[in-house]
C-alpha positions in Angstrom: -51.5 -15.3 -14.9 -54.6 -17.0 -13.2 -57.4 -15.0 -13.2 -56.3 -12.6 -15.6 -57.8 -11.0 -18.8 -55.1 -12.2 -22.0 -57.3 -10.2 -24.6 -60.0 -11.1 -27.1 -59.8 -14.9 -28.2 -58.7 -15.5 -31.8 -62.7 -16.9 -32.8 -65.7 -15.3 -31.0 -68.3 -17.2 -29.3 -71.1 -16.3 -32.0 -68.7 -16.6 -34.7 -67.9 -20.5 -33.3 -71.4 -21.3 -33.2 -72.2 -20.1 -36.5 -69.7 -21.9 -38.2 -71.2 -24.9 -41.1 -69.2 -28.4 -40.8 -67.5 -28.9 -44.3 -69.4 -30.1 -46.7 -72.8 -29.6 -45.1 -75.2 -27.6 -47.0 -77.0 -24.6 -45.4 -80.1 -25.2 -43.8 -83.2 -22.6 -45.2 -83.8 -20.1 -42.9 -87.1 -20.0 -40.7 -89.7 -17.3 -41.0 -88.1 -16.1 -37.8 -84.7 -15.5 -39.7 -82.9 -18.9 -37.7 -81.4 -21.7 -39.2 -82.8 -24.8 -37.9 -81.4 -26.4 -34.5 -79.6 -29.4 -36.7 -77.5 -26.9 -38.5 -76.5 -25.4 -35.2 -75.7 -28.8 -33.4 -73.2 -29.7 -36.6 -71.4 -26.1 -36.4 -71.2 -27.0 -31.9 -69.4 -30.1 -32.8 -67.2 -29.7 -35.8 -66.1 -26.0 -34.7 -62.5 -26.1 -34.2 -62.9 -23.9 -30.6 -63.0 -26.2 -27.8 -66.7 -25.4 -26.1 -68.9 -26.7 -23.8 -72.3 -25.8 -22.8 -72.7 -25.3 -19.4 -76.1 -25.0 -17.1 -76.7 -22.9 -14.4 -75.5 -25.6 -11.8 -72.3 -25.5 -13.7 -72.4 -28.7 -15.1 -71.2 -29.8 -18.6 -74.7 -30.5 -20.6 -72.6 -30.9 -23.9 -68.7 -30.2 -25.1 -67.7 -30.5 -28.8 -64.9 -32.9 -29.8 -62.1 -29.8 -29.6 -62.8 -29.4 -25.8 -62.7 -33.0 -25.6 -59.2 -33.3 -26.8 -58.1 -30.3 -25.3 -58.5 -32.2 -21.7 -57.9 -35.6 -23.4 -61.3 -36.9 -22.9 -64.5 -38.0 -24.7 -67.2 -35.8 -25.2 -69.3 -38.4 -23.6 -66.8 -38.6 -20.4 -67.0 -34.5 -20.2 -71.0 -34.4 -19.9 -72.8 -33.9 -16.0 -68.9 -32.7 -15.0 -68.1 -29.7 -13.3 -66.6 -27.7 -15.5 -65.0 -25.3 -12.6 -63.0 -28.6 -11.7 -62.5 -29.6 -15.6 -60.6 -25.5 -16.0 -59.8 -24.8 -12.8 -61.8 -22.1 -12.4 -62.2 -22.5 -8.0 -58.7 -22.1 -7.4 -58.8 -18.6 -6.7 -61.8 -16.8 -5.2 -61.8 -13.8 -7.7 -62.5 -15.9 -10.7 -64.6 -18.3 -8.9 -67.2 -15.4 -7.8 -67.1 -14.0 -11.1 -67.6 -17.6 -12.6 -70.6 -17.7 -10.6 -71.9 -14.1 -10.9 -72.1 -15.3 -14.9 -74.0 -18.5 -14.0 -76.7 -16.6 -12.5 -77.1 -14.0 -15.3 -75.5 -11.1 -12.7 -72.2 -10.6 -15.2 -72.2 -10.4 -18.7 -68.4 -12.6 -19.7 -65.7 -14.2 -17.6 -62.2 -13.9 -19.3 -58.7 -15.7 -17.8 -56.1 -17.7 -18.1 -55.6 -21.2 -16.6 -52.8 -23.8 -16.5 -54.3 -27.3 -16.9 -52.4 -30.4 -16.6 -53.1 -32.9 -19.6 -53.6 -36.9 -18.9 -50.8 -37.6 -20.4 -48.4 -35.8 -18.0 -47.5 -32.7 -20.1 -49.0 -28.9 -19.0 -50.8 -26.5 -21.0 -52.3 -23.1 -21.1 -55.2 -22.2 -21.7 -57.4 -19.0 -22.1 -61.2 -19.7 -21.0 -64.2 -17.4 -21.8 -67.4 -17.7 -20.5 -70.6 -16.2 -21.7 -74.2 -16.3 -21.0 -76.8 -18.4 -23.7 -79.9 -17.0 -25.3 -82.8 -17.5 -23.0 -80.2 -17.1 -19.3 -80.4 -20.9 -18.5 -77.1 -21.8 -19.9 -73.6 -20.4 -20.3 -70.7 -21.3 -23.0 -67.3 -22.2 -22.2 -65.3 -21.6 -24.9 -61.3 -22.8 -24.7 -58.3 -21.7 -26.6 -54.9 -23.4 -26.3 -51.9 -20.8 -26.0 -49.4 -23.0 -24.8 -47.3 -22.3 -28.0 -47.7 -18.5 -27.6 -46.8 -18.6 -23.6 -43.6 -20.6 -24.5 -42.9 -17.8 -27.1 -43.7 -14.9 -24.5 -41.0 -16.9 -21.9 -38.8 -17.3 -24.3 -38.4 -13.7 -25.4 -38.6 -13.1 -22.1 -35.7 -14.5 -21.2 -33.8 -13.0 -24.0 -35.2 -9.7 -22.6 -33.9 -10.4 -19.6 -30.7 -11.8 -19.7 -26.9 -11.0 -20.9 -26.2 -12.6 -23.8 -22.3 -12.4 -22.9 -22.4 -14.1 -19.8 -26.0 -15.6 -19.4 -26.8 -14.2 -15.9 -29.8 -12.1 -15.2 -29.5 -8.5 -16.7 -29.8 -5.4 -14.9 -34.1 -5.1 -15.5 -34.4 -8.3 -13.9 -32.0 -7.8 -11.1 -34.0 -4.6 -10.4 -37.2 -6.8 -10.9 -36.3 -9.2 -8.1 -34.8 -6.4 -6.1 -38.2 -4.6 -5.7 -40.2 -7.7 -4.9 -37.3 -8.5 -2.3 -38.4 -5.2 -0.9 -42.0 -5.2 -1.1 -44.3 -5.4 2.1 -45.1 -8.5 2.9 -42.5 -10.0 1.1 -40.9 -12.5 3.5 -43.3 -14.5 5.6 -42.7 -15.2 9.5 -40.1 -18.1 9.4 -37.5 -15.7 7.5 -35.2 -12.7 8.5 -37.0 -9.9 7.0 -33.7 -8.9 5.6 -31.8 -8.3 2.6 -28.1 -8.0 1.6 -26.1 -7.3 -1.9 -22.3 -7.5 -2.9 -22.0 -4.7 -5.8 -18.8 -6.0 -7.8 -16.5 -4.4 -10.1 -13.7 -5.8 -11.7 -10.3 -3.5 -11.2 -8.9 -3.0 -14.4 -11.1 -4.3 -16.9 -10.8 -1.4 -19.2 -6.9 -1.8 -19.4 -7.8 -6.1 -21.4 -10.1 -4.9 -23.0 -8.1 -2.3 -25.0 -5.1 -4.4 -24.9 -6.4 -7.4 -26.2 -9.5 -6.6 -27.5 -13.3 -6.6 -27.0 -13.8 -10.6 -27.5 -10.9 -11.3 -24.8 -13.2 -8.9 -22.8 -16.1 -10.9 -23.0 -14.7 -14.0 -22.5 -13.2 -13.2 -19.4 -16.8 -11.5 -18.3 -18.4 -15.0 -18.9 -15.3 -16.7 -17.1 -16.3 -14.5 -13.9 -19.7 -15.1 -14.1 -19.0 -19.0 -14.4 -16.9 -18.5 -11.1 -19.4 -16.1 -9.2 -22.2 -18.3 -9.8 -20.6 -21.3 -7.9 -20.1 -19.0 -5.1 -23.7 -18.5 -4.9 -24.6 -22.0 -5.3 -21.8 -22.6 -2.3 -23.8 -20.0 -0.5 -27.0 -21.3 -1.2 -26.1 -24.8 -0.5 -28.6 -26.0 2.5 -30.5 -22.6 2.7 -34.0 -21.6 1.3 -32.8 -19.4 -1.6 -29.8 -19.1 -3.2 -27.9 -15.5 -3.9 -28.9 -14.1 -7.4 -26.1 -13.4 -9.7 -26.7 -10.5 -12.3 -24.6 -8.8 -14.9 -25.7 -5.2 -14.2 -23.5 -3.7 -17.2 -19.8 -3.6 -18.6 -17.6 -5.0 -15.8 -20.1 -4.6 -12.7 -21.7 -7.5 -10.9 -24.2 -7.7 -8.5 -25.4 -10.7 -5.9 -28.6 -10.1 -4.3 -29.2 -12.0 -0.9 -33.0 -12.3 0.0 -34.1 -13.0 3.8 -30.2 -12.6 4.3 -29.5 -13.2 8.0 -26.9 -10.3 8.9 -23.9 -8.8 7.6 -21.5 -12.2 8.6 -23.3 -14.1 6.1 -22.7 -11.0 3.0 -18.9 -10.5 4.1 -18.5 -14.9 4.1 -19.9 -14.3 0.0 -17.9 -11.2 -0.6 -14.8 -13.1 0.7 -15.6 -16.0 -1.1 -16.1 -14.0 -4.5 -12.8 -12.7 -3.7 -11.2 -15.8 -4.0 -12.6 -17.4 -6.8 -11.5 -14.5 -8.5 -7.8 -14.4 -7.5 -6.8 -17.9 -9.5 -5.7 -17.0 -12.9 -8.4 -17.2 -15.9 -7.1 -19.4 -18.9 -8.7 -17.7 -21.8 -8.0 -19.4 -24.9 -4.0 -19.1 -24.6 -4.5 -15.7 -22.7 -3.9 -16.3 -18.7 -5.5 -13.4 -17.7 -5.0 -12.1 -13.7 -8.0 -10.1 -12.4 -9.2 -8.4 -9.0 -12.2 -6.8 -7.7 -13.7 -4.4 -5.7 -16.7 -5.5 -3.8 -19.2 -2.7 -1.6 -21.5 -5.1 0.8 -24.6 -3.5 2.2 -27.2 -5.4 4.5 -29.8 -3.8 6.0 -34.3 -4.8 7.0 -35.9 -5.1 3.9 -38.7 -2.7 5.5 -38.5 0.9 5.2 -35.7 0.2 2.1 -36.1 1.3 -1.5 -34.3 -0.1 -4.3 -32.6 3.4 -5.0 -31.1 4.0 -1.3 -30.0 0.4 -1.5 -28.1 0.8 -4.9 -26.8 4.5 -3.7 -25.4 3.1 -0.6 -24.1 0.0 -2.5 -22.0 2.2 -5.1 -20.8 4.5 -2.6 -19.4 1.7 -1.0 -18.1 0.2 -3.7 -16.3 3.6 -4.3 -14.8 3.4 -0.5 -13.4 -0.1 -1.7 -11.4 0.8 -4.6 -10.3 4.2 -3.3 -9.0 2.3 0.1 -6.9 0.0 -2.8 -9.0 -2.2 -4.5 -9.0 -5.7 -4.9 -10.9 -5.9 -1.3 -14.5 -5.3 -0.2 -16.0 -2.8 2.2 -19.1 -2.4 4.3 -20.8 0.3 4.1 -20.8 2.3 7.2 -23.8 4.9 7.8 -21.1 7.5 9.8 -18.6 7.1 6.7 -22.0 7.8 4.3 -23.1 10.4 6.6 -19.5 12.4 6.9 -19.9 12.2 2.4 -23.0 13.2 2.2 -21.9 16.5 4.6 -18.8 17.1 2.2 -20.8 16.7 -0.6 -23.9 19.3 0.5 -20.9 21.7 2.3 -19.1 22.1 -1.7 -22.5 22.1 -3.3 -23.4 25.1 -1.3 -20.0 26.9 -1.1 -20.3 29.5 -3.7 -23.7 30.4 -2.9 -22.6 30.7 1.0 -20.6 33.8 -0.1 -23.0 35.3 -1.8 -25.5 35.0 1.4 -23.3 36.0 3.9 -23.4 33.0 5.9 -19.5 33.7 6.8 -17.9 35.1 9.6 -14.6 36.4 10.7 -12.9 35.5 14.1 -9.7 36.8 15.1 -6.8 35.6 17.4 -4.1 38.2 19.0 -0.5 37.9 18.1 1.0 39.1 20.9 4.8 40.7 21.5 6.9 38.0 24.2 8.6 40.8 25.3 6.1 43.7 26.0 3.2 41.1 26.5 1.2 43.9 23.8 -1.0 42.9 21.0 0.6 43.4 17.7 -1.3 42.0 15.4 -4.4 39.7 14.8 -5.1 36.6 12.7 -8.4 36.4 10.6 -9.8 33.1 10.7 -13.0 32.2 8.7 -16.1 30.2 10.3 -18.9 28.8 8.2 -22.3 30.0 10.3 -23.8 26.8 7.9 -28.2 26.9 8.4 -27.7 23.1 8.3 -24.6 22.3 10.4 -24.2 25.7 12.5 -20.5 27.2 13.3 -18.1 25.4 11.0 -14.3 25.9 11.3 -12.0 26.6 8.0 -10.6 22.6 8.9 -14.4 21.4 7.6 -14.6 23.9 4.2 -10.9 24.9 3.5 -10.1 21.8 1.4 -13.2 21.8 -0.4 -13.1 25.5 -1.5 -9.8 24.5 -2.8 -10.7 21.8 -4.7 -13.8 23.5 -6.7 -12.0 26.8 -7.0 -14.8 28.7 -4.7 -11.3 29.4 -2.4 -10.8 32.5 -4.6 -14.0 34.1 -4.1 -14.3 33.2 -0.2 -10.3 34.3 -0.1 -10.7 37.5 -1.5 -13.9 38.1 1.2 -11.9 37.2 3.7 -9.2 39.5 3.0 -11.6 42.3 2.3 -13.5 41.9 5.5 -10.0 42.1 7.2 -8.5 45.1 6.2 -11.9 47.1 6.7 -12.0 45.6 9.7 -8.3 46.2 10.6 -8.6 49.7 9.5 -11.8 50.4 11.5 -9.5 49.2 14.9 -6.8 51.8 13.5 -9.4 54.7 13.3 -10.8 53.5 16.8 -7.7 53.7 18.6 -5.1 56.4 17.3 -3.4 56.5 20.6 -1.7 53.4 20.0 0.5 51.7 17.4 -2.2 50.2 14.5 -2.0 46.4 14.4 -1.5 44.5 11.3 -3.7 41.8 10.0 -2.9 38.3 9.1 -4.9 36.4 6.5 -4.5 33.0 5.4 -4.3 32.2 1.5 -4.1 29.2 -0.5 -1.8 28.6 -3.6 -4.6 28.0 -5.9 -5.5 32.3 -5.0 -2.1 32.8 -7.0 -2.6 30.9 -9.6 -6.7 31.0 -10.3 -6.6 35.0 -9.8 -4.3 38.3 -10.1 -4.0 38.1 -5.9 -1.5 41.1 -6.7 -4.4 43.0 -8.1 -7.1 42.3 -5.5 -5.1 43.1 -2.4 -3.9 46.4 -4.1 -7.7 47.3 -4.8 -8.8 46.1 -1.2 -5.7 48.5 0.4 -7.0 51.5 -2.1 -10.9 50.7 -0.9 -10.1 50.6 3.1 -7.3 52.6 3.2 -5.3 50.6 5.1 -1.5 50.4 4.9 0.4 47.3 3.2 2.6 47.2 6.0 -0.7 46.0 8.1 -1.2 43.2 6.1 0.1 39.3 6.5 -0.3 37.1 4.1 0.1 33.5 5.4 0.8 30.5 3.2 1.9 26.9 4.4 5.8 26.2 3.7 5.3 23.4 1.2 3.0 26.1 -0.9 6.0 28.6 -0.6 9.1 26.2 -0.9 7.7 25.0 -4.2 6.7 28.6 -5.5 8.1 29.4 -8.8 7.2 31.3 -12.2 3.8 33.3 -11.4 3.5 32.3 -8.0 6.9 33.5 -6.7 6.5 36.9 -9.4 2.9 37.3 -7.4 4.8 36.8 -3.5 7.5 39.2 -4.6 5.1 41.7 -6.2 3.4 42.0 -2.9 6.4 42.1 -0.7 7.5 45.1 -3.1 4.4 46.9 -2.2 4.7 46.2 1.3 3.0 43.9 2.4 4.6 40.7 4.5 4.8 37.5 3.6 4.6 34.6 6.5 5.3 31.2 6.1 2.9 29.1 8.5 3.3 25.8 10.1 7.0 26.7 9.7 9.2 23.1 10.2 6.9 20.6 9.2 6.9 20.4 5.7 9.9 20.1 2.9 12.1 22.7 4.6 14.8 23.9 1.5 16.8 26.7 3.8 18.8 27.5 0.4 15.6 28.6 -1.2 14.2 29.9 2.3 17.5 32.8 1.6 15.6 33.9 -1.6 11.7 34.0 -0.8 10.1 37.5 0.0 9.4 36.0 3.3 9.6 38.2 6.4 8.1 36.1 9.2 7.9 32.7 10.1 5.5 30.9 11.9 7.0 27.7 13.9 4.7 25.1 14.3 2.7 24.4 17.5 4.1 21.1 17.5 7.6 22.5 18.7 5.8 24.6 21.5 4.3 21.7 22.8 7.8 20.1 23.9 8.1 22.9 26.2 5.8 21.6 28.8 4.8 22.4 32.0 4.5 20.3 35.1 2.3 22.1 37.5 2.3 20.0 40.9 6.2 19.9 40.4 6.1 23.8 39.9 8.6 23.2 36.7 9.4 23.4 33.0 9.9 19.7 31.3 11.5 20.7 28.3 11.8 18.3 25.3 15.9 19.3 24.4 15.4 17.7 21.0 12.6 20.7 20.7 14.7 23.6 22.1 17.4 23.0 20.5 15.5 22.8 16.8 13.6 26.0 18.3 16.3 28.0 19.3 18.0 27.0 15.7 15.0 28.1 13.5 14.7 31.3 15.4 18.6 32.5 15.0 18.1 31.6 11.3 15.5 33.4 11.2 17.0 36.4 12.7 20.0 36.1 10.5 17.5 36.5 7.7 16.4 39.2 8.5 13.0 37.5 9.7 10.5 38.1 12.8 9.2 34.6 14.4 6.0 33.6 15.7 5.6 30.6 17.7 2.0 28.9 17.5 0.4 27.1 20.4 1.2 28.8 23.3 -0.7 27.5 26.1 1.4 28.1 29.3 3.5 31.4 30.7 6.3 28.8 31.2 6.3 28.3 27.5 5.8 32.0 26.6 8.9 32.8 28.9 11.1 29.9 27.4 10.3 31.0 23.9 11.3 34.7 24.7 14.3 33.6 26.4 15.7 31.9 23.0 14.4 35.1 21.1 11.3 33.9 19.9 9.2 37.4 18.7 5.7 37.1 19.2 3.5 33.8 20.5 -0.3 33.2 19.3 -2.2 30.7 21.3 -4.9 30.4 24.1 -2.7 31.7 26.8 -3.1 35.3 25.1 -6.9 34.3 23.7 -8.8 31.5 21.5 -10.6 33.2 19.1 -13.0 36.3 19.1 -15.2 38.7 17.8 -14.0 41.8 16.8 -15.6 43.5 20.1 -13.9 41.4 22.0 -10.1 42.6 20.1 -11.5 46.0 20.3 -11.8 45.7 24.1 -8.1 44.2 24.5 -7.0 47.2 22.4 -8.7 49.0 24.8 -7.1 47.7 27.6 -3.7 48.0 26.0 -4.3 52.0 25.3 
């Protein structure tokens, strides 16, 4: 570049000057050890360097014949010139101060690279050196041509830096252009400051190329690039800069929009790459069908790094094709911000056990006929350093998905027996109450759940007959082999089985008659027909809902089951349910959610 240091030149300066013309005899040396000043002026002007000596005004006193047709003139022409204006060496102040510095004797050499524009039309580089003469009057200029060696450099270059499949721009010089994109300074005053980029990936790619093999495969990846590129030339058309179009590896594509002007103009170029990509490619005899999935991110260049551009790009992407593919998505900072929670809540799971950061609350289950508190529900919160009181609706489904439901399960059921049992010791005036904990399918199946609640009863001493185990119905109507051997093991011992959120799911009554179930829970969404108007002082009762209600509950009954109705929010609905024979209501008529001091002072209250 101008102004640059490209390395030592090929000849010296010394080495150039010494140099005899062929077939010149050398001269005897002087009793001072020189050769004599004729044998120097032959070696100046036959020496295939171009040079010029220049005095301290920076004018040409003499330049050799190379020099002269390096800049395609006569030595002659080139004498009492500047040579700053015959190399170029003002155009920028840097190498123009050093130039100077050298002329008056202040620097020792001047090395750079200039682009100098021949006579004849045609452009060449060249790499200058400038050094200081015996005696500090005069400098040499000395000239190399590397015009064949920069062609060379671009040209392996390019190969560097672009797919040889398709052509386009690689992934090291996307990334290239995407940091100066983002570097201060950047855009100047007439442009937007901003920057946008459609992160493409074709759906299905995998699926041609092991059908029809790798050179299909390629084909087709050209074929797209031919077809994305005219969408950025379309794009470009009548603007200052059009989109870049980069291959960023395998199927994935990338179009990078400098000084973009909002997210409009990056969903207009997603939708248009959407299109061109829907027409059928005609692959040598192979029509070939293909989609995409496109994540679109715009955002102020300022303040934006290449890796949180690309992150929020591909997690976009990732919304795209799990929202059905073949479309393209924007990425949203609430959707990011809701994944990146998710992601930090399950990378922190396990550990959270470990550290205690879990609490138990527990909601009464309370009798509809005797208004007493029977039995409690144990429902886990997350006290989370980061995020504060979670509920289980924000952890639940993660802790099922990485397994960590087992260990936090089997805490949760420990905690609730001790604490159960601690109640019983508390108050042995009245009848204990049992405990009710919630457990997911994968407990069964990822651990011996027979083995740790027998263990847990033996550590707190608490009675099986205290304990509830809750599982949704579609966990229990699909229970068979181990499952169903664990739910019948435990009913053996004692301890009850509840279905929850009873009526919503695939209710299979035939296989309801041969569960170990002894309660059911009906869903809060049934309660919630039996509403209550209170300026009119009266029930509205949904008669679709009663009638299902009252239904469930003689079922129930017949089977020898107990019924709990959820969601019980009104006395009207507590007195409708126990009219129909519903057994015990949980909801915030009774109490949300508490402590256990709280429970202990209801039991209190209730001795």
């Amino acid at each position: 570049m101008n102004g640059t240091s490209e390395g030592p030149l090929p000849t010296t300066v010394a080495a150039a000057t010494a140099v005899t013309a062929p077939g010149l005899a050398r001269a005897p040396l002087t009793e001072r050890g020189r050769r004599e000043p004729a044998d120097h002026r032959a070696a100046f002007g036959v020496a295939p360097l171009a040079l010029a000596v220049v005095d301290a005004e920076g004018l040409v006193m003499d330049a050799n014949d190379a020099l002269a047709e390096l800049l395609g003139a006569s030595p002659v022409e080139l004498a009492g010139r500047l040579a700053a204006d015959l190399v170029d060496l003002a155009s920028d102040a840097r190498t123009w101060h050093a130039y100077r510095e050298v002329l008056r004797g202040r620097q020792a050499k001047l090395r750079c690279t200039r682009r100098l524009k021949h006579p004849d039309g045609h452009s060449l580089w060249v790499q200058l050196t400038v050094s200081p003469m015996p005696g500090g009057r005069t400098v040499l200029l000395a000239a190399t041509d590397i015009s064949a060696r920069r062609e060379l450099q671009a040209r392996l270059r390019h190969l560097q830096m672009h797919d040889p499949v398709t052509r386009l721009p690689n992934r090291s010089l996307f990334f290239e252009r995407l940091a100066g994109a983002l570097e201060a300074g950047a855009y100047d005053d007439t442009g937007t400051g901003r920057v946008g980029l459609c992160y493409l990936d074709l759906d299905g790619f995998k699926a041609v190329n092991d059908t029809l093999g790798h050179r299909v495969g390629d084909r087709l990846l050209a074929a797209v690039a031919e077809r994305l590129t005219r969408c950025a030339d379309d794009a470009g058309y009548g603007r200052t800069a059009v989109p870049l179009v980069a291959r960023l590896g395998g199927d994935e594509f990338a179009l990078l929009v400098e000084d973009s002007t909002g997210t409009d103009q990056l969903a207009d170029l997603a939708d248009a790459a959407l299109k061109a990509l829907q027409a059928p490619f005609d692959l040598s005899g192979q029509r070939l069908s293909v989609s995409a999935s496109i994540g679109v991110v715009e955002r102020r260049a300022t303040g934006t790094t290449a890796t949180c551009l690309m992150q929020a790009a591909d997690t976009t992407l990732y919304w795209a094709k799990a929202d059905g593919k073949a479309r393209w998505t924007l990425f949203d900072p609430e959707r990011n911000a809701h994944r990146m929670t998710r992601q930090a809540l399950a990378s922190s799971l396990r550990p959270a056990v470990d550290r205690g950061e879990f609490v138990l609350d527990y909601q009464p289950l309370v009798g509809l006929d005797d208004g007493r508190v029977h039995g409690v529900e144990a429902l886990v919160r997350w006290q989370h350093p980061q995020f504060g009181l979670l509920t289980p609706n924000r952890f639940i489904g993660l802790a099922e998905e990485d397994g960590s439901i087992v260990q936090l399960g089997r805490w949760v059921l420990r905690t609730a027996c001790r604490q159960a049992r601690q109640w019983q010791l508390d108050h042995p005036e009245r009848p204990p109450v049992f405990v009710s904990v919630n457990v997911a399918v994968r407990q069964v199946w990822d651990s011996d759940l027979v083995a740790d609640v027998a263990e847990i009863l033996a550590e707190t001493g608490l009675a099986p007959e205290l304990v509830q185990l809750e599982l949704t119905e579609s966990a229990v109507m699909g229970s068979a082999g181990r499952p169903l051997q664990a739910l019948q093991s435990l009913s053996d011992m004692g301890v009850r089985i509840a279905i929850d959120d009873f009526g919503t799911g695939y209710s299979n009554l035939a296989y309801l008659s041969r569960l170990p179930v002894s309660v059911l829970k009906l869903d809060g969404s049934f309660v919630r027909g039996f509403q209550y108007d209170a300026e009119a002082g009266e029930a509205h009762i949904n008669p679709a809902d009663e009638i299902i209600v009252e239904a469930m509950v003689q079922l129930a009954h017949r089977l020898g089951l107990t019924v709990t109705a959820e969601c019980v929010e009104t006395a009207s609905q507590a007195s409708r349910l126990e009219g129909i024979g519903c057994d015990t209501g949980q909801g915030w008529l009774y109490s949300r959610p508490v402590s256990p001091d709280r429970i202990s002072a209801l039991l209190r209250g209730a001795d």
